[in-house]
C-alpha positions as a Markdown table, in Angstrom:
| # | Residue | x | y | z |
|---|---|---|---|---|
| 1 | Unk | 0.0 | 0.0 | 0.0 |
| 2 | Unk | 1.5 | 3.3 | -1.4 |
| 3 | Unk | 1.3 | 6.3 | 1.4 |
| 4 | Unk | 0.5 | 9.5 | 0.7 |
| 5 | Unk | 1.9 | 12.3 | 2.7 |
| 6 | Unk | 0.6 | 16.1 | 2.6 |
| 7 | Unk | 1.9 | 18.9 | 0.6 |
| 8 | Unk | 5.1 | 20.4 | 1.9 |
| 9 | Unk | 4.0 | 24.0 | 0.9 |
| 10 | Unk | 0.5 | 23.0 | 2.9 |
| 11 | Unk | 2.7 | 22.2 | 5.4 |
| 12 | Unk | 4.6 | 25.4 | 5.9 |
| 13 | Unk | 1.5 | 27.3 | 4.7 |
| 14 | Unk | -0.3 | 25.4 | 7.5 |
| 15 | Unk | 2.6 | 26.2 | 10.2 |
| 16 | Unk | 2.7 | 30.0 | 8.8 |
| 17 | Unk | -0.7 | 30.1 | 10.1 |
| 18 | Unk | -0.1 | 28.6 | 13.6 |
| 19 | Unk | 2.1 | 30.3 | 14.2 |
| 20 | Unk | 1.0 | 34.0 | 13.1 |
| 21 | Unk | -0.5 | 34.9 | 16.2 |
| 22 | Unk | 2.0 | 33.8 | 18.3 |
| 23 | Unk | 5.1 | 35.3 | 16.1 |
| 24 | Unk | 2.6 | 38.8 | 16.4 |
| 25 | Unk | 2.3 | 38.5 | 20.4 |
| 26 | Unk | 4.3 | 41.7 | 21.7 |
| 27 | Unk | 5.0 | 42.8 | 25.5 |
| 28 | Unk | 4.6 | 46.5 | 26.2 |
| 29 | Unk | 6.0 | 47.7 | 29.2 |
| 30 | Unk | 5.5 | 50.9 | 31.3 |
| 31 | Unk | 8.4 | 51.6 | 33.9 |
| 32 | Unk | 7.0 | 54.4 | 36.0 |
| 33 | Unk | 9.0 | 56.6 | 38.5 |
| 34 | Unk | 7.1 | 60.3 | 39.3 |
| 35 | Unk | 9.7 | 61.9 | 42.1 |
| 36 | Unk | 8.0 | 64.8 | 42.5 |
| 37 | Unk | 10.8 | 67.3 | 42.4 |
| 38 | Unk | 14.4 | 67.2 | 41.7 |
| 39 | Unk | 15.1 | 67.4 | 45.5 |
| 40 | Unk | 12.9 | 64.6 | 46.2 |
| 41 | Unk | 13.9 | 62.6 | 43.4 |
| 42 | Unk | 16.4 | 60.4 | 44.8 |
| 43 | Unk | 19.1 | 59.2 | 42.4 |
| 44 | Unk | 18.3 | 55.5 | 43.5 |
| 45 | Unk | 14.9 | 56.0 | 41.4 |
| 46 | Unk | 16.8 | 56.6 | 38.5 |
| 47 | Unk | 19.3 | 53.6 | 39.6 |
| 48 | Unk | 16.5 | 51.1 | 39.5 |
| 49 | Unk | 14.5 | 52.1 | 36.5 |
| 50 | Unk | 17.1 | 52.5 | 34.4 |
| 51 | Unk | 18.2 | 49.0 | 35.5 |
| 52 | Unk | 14.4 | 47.6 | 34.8 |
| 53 | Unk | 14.8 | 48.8 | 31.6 |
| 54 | Unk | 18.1 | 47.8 | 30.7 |
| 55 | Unk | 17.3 | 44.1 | 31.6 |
| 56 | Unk | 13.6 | 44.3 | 29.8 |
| 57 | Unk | 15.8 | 45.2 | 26.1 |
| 58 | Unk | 18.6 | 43.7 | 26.4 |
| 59 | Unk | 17.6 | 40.4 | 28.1 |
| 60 | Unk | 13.8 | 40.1 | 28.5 |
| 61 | Unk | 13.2 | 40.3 | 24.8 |
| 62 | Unk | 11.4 | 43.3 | 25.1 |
| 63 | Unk | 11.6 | 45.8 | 21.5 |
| 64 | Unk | 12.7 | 48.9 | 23.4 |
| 65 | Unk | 9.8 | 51.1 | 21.5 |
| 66 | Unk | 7.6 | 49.0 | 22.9 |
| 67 | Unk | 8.8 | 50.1 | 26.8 |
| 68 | Unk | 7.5 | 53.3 | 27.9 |
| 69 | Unk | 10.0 | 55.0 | 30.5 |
| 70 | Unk | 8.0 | 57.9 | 32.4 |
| 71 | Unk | 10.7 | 59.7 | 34.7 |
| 72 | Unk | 10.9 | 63.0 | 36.7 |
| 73 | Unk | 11.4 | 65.4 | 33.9 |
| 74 | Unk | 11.7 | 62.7 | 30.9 |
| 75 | Unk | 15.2 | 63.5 | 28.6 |
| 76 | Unk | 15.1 | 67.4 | 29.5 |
| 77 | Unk | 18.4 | 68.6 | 30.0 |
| 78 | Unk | 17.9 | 70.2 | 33.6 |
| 79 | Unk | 19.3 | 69.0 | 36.5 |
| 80 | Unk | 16.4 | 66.2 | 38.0 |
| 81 | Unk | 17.8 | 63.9 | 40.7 |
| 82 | Unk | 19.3 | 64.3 | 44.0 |
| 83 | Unk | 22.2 | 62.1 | 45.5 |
| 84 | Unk | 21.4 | 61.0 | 48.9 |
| 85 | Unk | 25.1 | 60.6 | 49.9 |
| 86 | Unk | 26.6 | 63.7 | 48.1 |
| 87 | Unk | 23.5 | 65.9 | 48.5 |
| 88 | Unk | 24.3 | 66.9 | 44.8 |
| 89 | Unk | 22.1 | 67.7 | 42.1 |
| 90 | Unk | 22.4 | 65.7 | 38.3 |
| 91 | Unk | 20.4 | 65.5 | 34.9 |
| 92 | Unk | 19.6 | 61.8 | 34.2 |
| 93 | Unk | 20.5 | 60.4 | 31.5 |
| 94 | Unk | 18.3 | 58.4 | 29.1 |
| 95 | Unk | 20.4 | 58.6 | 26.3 |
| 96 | Unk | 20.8 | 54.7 | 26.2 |
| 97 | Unk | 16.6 | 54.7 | 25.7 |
| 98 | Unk | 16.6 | 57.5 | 22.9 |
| 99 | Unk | 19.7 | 55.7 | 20.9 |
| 100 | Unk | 17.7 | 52.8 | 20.8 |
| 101 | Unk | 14.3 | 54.0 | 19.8 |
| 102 | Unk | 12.9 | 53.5 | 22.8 |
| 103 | Unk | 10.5 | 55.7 | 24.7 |
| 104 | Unk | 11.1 | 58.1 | 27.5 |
| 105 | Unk | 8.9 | 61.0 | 28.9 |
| 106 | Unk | 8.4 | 63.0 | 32.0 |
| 107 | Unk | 6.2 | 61.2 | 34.7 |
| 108 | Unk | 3.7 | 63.7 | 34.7 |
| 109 | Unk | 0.5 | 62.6 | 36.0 |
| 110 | Unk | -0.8 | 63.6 | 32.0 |
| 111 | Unk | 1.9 | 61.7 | 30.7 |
| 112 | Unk | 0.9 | 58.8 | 32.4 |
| 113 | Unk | -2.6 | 59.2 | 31.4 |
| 114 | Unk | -1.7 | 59.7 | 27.4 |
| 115 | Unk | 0.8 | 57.0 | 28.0 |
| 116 | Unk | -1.7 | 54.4 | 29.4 |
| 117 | Unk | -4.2 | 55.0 | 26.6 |
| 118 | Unk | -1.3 | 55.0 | 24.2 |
| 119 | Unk | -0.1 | 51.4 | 24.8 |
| 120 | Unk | -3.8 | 50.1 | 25.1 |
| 121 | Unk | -4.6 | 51.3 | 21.5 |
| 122 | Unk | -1.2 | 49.6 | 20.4 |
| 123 | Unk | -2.1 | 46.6 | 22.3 |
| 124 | Unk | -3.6 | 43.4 | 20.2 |
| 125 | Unk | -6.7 | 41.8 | 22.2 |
| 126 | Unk | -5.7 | 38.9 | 23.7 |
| 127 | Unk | -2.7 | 38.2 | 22.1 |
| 128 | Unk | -0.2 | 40.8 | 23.5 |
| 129 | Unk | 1.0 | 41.3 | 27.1 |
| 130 | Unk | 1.8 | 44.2 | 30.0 |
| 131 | Unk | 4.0 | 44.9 | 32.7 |
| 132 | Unk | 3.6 | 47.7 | 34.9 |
| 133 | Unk | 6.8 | 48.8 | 37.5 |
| 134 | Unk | 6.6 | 51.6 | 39.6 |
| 135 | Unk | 9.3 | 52.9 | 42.0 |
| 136 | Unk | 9.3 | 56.6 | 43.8 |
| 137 | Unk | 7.1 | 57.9 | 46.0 |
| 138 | Unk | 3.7 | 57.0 | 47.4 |
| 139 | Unk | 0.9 | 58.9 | 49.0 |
| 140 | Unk | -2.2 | 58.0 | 51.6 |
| 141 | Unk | -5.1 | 60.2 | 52.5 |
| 142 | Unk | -4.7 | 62.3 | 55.7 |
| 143 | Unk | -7.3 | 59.6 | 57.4 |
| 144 | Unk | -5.9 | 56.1 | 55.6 |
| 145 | Unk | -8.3 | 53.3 | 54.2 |
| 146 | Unk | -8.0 | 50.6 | 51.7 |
| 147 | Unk | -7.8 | 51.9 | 48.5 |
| 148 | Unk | -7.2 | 55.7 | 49.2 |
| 149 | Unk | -3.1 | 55.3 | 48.2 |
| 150 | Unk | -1.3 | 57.1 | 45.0 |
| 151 | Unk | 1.6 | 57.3 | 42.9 |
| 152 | Unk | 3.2 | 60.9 | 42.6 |
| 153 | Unk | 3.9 | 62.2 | 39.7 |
| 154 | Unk | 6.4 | 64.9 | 38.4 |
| 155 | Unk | 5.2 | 68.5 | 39.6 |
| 156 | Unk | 7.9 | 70.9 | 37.9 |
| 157 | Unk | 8.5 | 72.7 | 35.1 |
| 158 | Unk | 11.6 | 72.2 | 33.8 |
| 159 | Unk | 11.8 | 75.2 | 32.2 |
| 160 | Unk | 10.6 | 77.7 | 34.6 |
| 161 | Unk | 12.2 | 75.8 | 38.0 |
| 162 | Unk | 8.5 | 75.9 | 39.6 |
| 163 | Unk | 5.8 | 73.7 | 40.9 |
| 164 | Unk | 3.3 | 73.4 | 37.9 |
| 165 | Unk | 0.0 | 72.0 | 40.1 |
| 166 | Unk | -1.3 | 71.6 | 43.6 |
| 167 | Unk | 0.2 | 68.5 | 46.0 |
| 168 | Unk | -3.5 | 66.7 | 45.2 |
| 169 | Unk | -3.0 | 67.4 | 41.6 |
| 170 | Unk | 0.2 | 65.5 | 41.1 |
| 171 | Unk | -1.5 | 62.7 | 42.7 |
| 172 | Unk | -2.4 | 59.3 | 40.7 |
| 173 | Unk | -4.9 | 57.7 | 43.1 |
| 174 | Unk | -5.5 | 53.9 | 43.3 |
| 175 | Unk | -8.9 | 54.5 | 41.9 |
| 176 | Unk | -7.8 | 56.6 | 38.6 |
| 177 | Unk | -5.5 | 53.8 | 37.9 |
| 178 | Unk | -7.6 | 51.4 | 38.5 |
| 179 | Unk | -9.9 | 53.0 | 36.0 |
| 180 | Unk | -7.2 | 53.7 | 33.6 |
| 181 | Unk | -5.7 | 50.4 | 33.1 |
| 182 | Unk | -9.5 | 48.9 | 32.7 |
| 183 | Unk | -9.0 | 48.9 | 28.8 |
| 184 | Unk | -6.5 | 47.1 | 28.7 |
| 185 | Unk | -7.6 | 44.0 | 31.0 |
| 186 | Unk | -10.7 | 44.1 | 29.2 |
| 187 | Unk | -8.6 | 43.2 | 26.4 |
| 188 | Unk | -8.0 | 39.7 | 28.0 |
| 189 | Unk | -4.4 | 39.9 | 27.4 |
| 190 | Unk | -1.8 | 36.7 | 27.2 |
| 191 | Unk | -0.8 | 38.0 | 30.9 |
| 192 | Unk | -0.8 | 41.4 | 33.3 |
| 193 | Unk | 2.0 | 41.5 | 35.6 |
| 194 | Unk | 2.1 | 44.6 | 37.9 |
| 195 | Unk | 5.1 | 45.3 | 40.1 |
| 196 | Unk | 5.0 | 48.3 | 42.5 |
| 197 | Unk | 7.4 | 49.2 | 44.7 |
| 198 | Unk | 6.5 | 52.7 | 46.2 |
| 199 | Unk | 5.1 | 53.4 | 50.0 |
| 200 | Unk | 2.0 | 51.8 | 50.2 |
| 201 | Unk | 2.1 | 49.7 | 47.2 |
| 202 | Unk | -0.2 | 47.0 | 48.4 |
| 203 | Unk | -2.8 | 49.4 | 48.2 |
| 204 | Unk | -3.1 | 49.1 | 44.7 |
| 205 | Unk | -4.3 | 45.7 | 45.1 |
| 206 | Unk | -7.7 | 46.5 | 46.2 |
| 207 | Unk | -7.9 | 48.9 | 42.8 |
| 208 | Unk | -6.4 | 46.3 | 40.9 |
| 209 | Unk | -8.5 | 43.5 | 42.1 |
| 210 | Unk | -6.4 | 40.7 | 41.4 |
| 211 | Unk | -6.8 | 37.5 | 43.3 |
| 212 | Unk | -5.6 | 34.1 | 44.2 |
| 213 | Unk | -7.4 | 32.4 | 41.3 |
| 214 | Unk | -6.4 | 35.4 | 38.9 |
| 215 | Unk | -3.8 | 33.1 | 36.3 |
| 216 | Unk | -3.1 | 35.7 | 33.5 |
| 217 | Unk | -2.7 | 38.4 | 36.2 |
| 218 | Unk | -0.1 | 39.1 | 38.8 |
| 219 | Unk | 1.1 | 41.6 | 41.6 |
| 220 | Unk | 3.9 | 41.7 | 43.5 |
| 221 | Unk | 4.4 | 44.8 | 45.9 |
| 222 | Unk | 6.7 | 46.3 | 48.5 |
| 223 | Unk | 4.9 | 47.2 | 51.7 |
| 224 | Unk | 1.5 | 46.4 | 52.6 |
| 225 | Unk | -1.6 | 49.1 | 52.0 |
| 226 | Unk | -0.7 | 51.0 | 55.3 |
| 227 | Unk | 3.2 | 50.7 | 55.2 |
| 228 | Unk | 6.0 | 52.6 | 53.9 |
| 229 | Unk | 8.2 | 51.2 | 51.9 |
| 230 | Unk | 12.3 | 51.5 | 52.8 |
| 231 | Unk | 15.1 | 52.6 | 50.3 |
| 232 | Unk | 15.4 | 50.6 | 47.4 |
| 233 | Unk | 15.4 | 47.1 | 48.6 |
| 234 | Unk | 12.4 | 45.3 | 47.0 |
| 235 | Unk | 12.9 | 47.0 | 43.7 |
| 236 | Unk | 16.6 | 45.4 | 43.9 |
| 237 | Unk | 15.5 | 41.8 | 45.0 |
| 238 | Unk | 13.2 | 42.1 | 42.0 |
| 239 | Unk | 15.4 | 43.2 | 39.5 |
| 240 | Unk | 18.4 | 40.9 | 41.2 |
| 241 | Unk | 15.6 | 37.7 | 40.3 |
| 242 | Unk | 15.2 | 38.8 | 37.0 |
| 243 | Unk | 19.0 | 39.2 | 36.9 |
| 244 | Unk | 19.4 | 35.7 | 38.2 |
| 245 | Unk | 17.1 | 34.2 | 35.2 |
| 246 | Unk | 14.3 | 33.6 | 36.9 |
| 247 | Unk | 11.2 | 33.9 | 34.2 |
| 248 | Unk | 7.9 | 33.3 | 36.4 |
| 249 | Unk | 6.2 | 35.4 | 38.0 |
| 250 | Unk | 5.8 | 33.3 | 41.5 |
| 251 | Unk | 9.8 | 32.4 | 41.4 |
| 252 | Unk | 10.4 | 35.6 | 41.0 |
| 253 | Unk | 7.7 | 37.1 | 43.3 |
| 254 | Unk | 9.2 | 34.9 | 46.0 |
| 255 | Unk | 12.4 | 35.4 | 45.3 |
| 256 | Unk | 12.1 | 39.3 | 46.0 |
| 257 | Unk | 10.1 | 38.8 | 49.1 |
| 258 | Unk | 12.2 | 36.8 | 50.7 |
| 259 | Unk | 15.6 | 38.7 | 49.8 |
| 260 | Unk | 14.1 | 41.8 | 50.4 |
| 261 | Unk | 16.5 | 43.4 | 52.7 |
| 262 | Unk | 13.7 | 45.2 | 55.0 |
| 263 | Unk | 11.2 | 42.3 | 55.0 |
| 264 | Unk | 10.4 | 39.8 | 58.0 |
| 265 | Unk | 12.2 | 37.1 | 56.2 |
| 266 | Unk | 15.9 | 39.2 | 56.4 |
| 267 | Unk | 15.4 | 39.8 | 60.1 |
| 268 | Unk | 14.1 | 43.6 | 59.6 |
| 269 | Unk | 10.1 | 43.8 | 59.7 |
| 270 | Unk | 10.1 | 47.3 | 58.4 |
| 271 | Unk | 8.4 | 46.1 | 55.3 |
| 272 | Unk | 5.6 | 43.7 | 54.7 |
| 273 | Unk | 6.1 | 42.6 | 50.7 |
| 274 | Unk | 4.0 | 39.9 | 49.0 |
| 275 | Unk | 2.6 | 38.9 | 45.7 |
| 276 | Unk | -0.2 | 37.4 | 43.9 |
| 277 | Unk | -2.0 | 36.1 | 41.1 |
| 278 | Unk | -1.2 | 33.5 | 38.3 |
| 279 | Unk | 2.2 | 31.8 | 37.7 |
| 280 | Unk | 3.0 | 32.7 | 34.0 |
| 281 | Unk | 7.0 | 33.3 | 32.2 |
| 282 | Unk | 7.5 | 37.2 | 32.0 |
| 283 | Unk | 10.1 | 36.8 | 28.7 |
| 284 | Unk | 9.9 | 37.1 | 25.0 |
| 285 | Unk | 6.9 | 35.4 | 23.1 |
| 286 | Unk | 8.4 | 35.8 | 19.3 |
| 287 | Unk | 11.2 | 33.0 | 20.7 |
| 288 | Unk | 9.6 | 30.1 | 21.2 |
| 289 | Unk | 7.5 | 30.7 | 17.9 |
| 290 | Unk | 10.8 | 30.9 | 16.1 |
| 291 | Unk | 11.7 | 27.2 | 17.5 |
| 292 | Unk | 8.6 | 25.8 | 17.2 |
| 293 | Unk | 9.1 | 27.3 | 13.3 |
| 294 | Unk | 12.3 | 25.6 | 12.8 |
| 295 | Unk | 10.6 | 22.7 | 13.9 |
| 296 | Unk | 7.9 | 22.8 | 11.4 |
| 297 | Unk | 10.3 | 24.0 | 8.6 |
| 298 | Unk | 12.0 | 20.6 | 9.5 |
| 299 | Unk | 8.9 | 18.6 | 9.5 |
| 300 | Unk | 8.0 | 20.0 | 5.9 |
| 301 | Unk | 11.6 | 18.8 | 4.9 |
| 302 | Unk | 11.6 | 15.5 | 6.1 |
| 303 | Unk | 8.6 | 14.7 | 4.1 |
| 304 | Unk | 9.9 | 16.1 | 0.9 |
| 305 | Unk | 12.8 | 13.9 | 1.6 |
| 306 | Unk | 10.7 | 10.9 | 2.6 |
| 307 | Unk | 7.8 | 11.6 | -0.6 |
| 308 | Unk | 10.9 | 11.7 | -3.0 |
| 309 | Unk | 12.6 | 8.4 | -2.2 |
């Protein structure tokens, strides 16, 4: 009995299909660090976000115009951050985001707000993915209650030298974000992964509403809803996991909770950090689709091969 065997050309024509979606899957990423002021705006923010972008590009698989970096004043040539050792005053430089097409504006609270709506029109339903970091400042109402926390935002004009708004309208409230970010998880993406690392970043949770049974969604945050956070030491564990490798969200949630320098596992109890939501791999999607390609492309081969002897 003679065998037939399919097509080759059906066969890559059949793979080129498969595969489409998945080779089109993107992750956007918004790295979000307000400071305030220059004064305020300590130079370990620009430490850590510059880091978190750094190892999104260059080893997460992330295409850097498709990594929003929101910080202080953005790529204005005015002097932004403050040293906490020397007390003295420096521009940051982003010139290392602008080289390679990437993104980078001030952190004003309507920069984050154009920003946000920005990345959700470029954003594919359900096939593309977000990260959200944060790491500055946070705020709580006078009288604190679940869910009344805030990012800060920028509040100076680089130009001018002065405060641009009032202290409430720098705020991002847990609320606004929540509201904000609504498009985009209506979306249904591949997965949401939300790391904040500000004073009172669990707060965010109750906005966010991600749970336990959540498994294309994920938070991971440095203090609890009433706590302050301390220097920079759950950014760093984070950054130090993804540094290490580690590609899920609950190795590397873990791992920054429990080499956080300031939480209860180090000895300190100054901070409370935690994590939730699904277990999913925070790295490049176009990757495996190339393999998995190959594989095909091999496949198709084999038969051609196999049909023509």
């Amino acid at each position: 009995m003679k065998l037939s065997y399919p097509s080759p050309s059906l066969i890559l024509i059949a793979l080129a299909c498969v595969t489409h979606q998945t080779l089109r899957a993107e992750n956007y990423a918004l790295l979000f660090s307000g400071g305030y002021d220059s004064y305020n705006n300590w130079d370990r923010y620009y430490a850590e976000t510059s880091r978190m972008w750094n190892l999104l590009t260059n080893y997460g698989g992330y295409a850097a115009d498709n990594v929003y970096v929101l910080f202080a004043d953005g790529d204005n040539p005015y002097q932004d951050q403050h040293s906490s050792e020397t007390e003295e005053y420096s521009d940051s430089d982003w010139s290392m985001v602008s080289d390679a097409g990437g993104v980078i504006r001030p952190a004003t609270r309507l920069d984050f707000i154009g920003t946000v709506q920005e990345i959700g029109d470029r954003m594919a339903s359900g096939e593309d993915s977000f990260y959200f970091w944060s790491f500055d400042h946070g705020a709580q109402d006078d009288d604190p209650a679940q869910g009344s926390g805030a990012l800060v935002a920028w509040n100076m004009d680089p130009v001018l030298g002065v405060y641009e708004t009032s202290w409430d309208d720098v705020l991002i409230k847990t609320s606004e974000i929540s509201a904000l970010l609504d498009p985009i998880t209506s979306m249904n993406p591949l997965w949401e992964a939300y790391v904040m690392t500000q004073c009172y970043a669990g707060d965010f949770l109750y906005g966010l509403g991600i749970t336990e049974t959540d498994t294309n969604r994920f938070f991971a945050y440095a203090a609890a809803w009433d706590e302050e956070s301390y220097d920079h030491a759950f950014a760093d564990a984070w950054a130090d996991g993804l540094e290490l490798g580690l590609t899920t969200t609950q190795a590397l949630g873990a791992y920054a909770v429990h080499n956080d320098i300031y939480g209860e596992y180090q000895g300190e109890y100054w901070e409370t950090p935690g994590y939730i939501g699904g277990n999913f791999v925070m790295s490049s999607i176009p990757e495996p689709s190339a393999i998995w390609f190959g594989a095909g492309a091999g496949l198709a081969l084999a038969f051609m091969r196999r049909k023509r002897s």
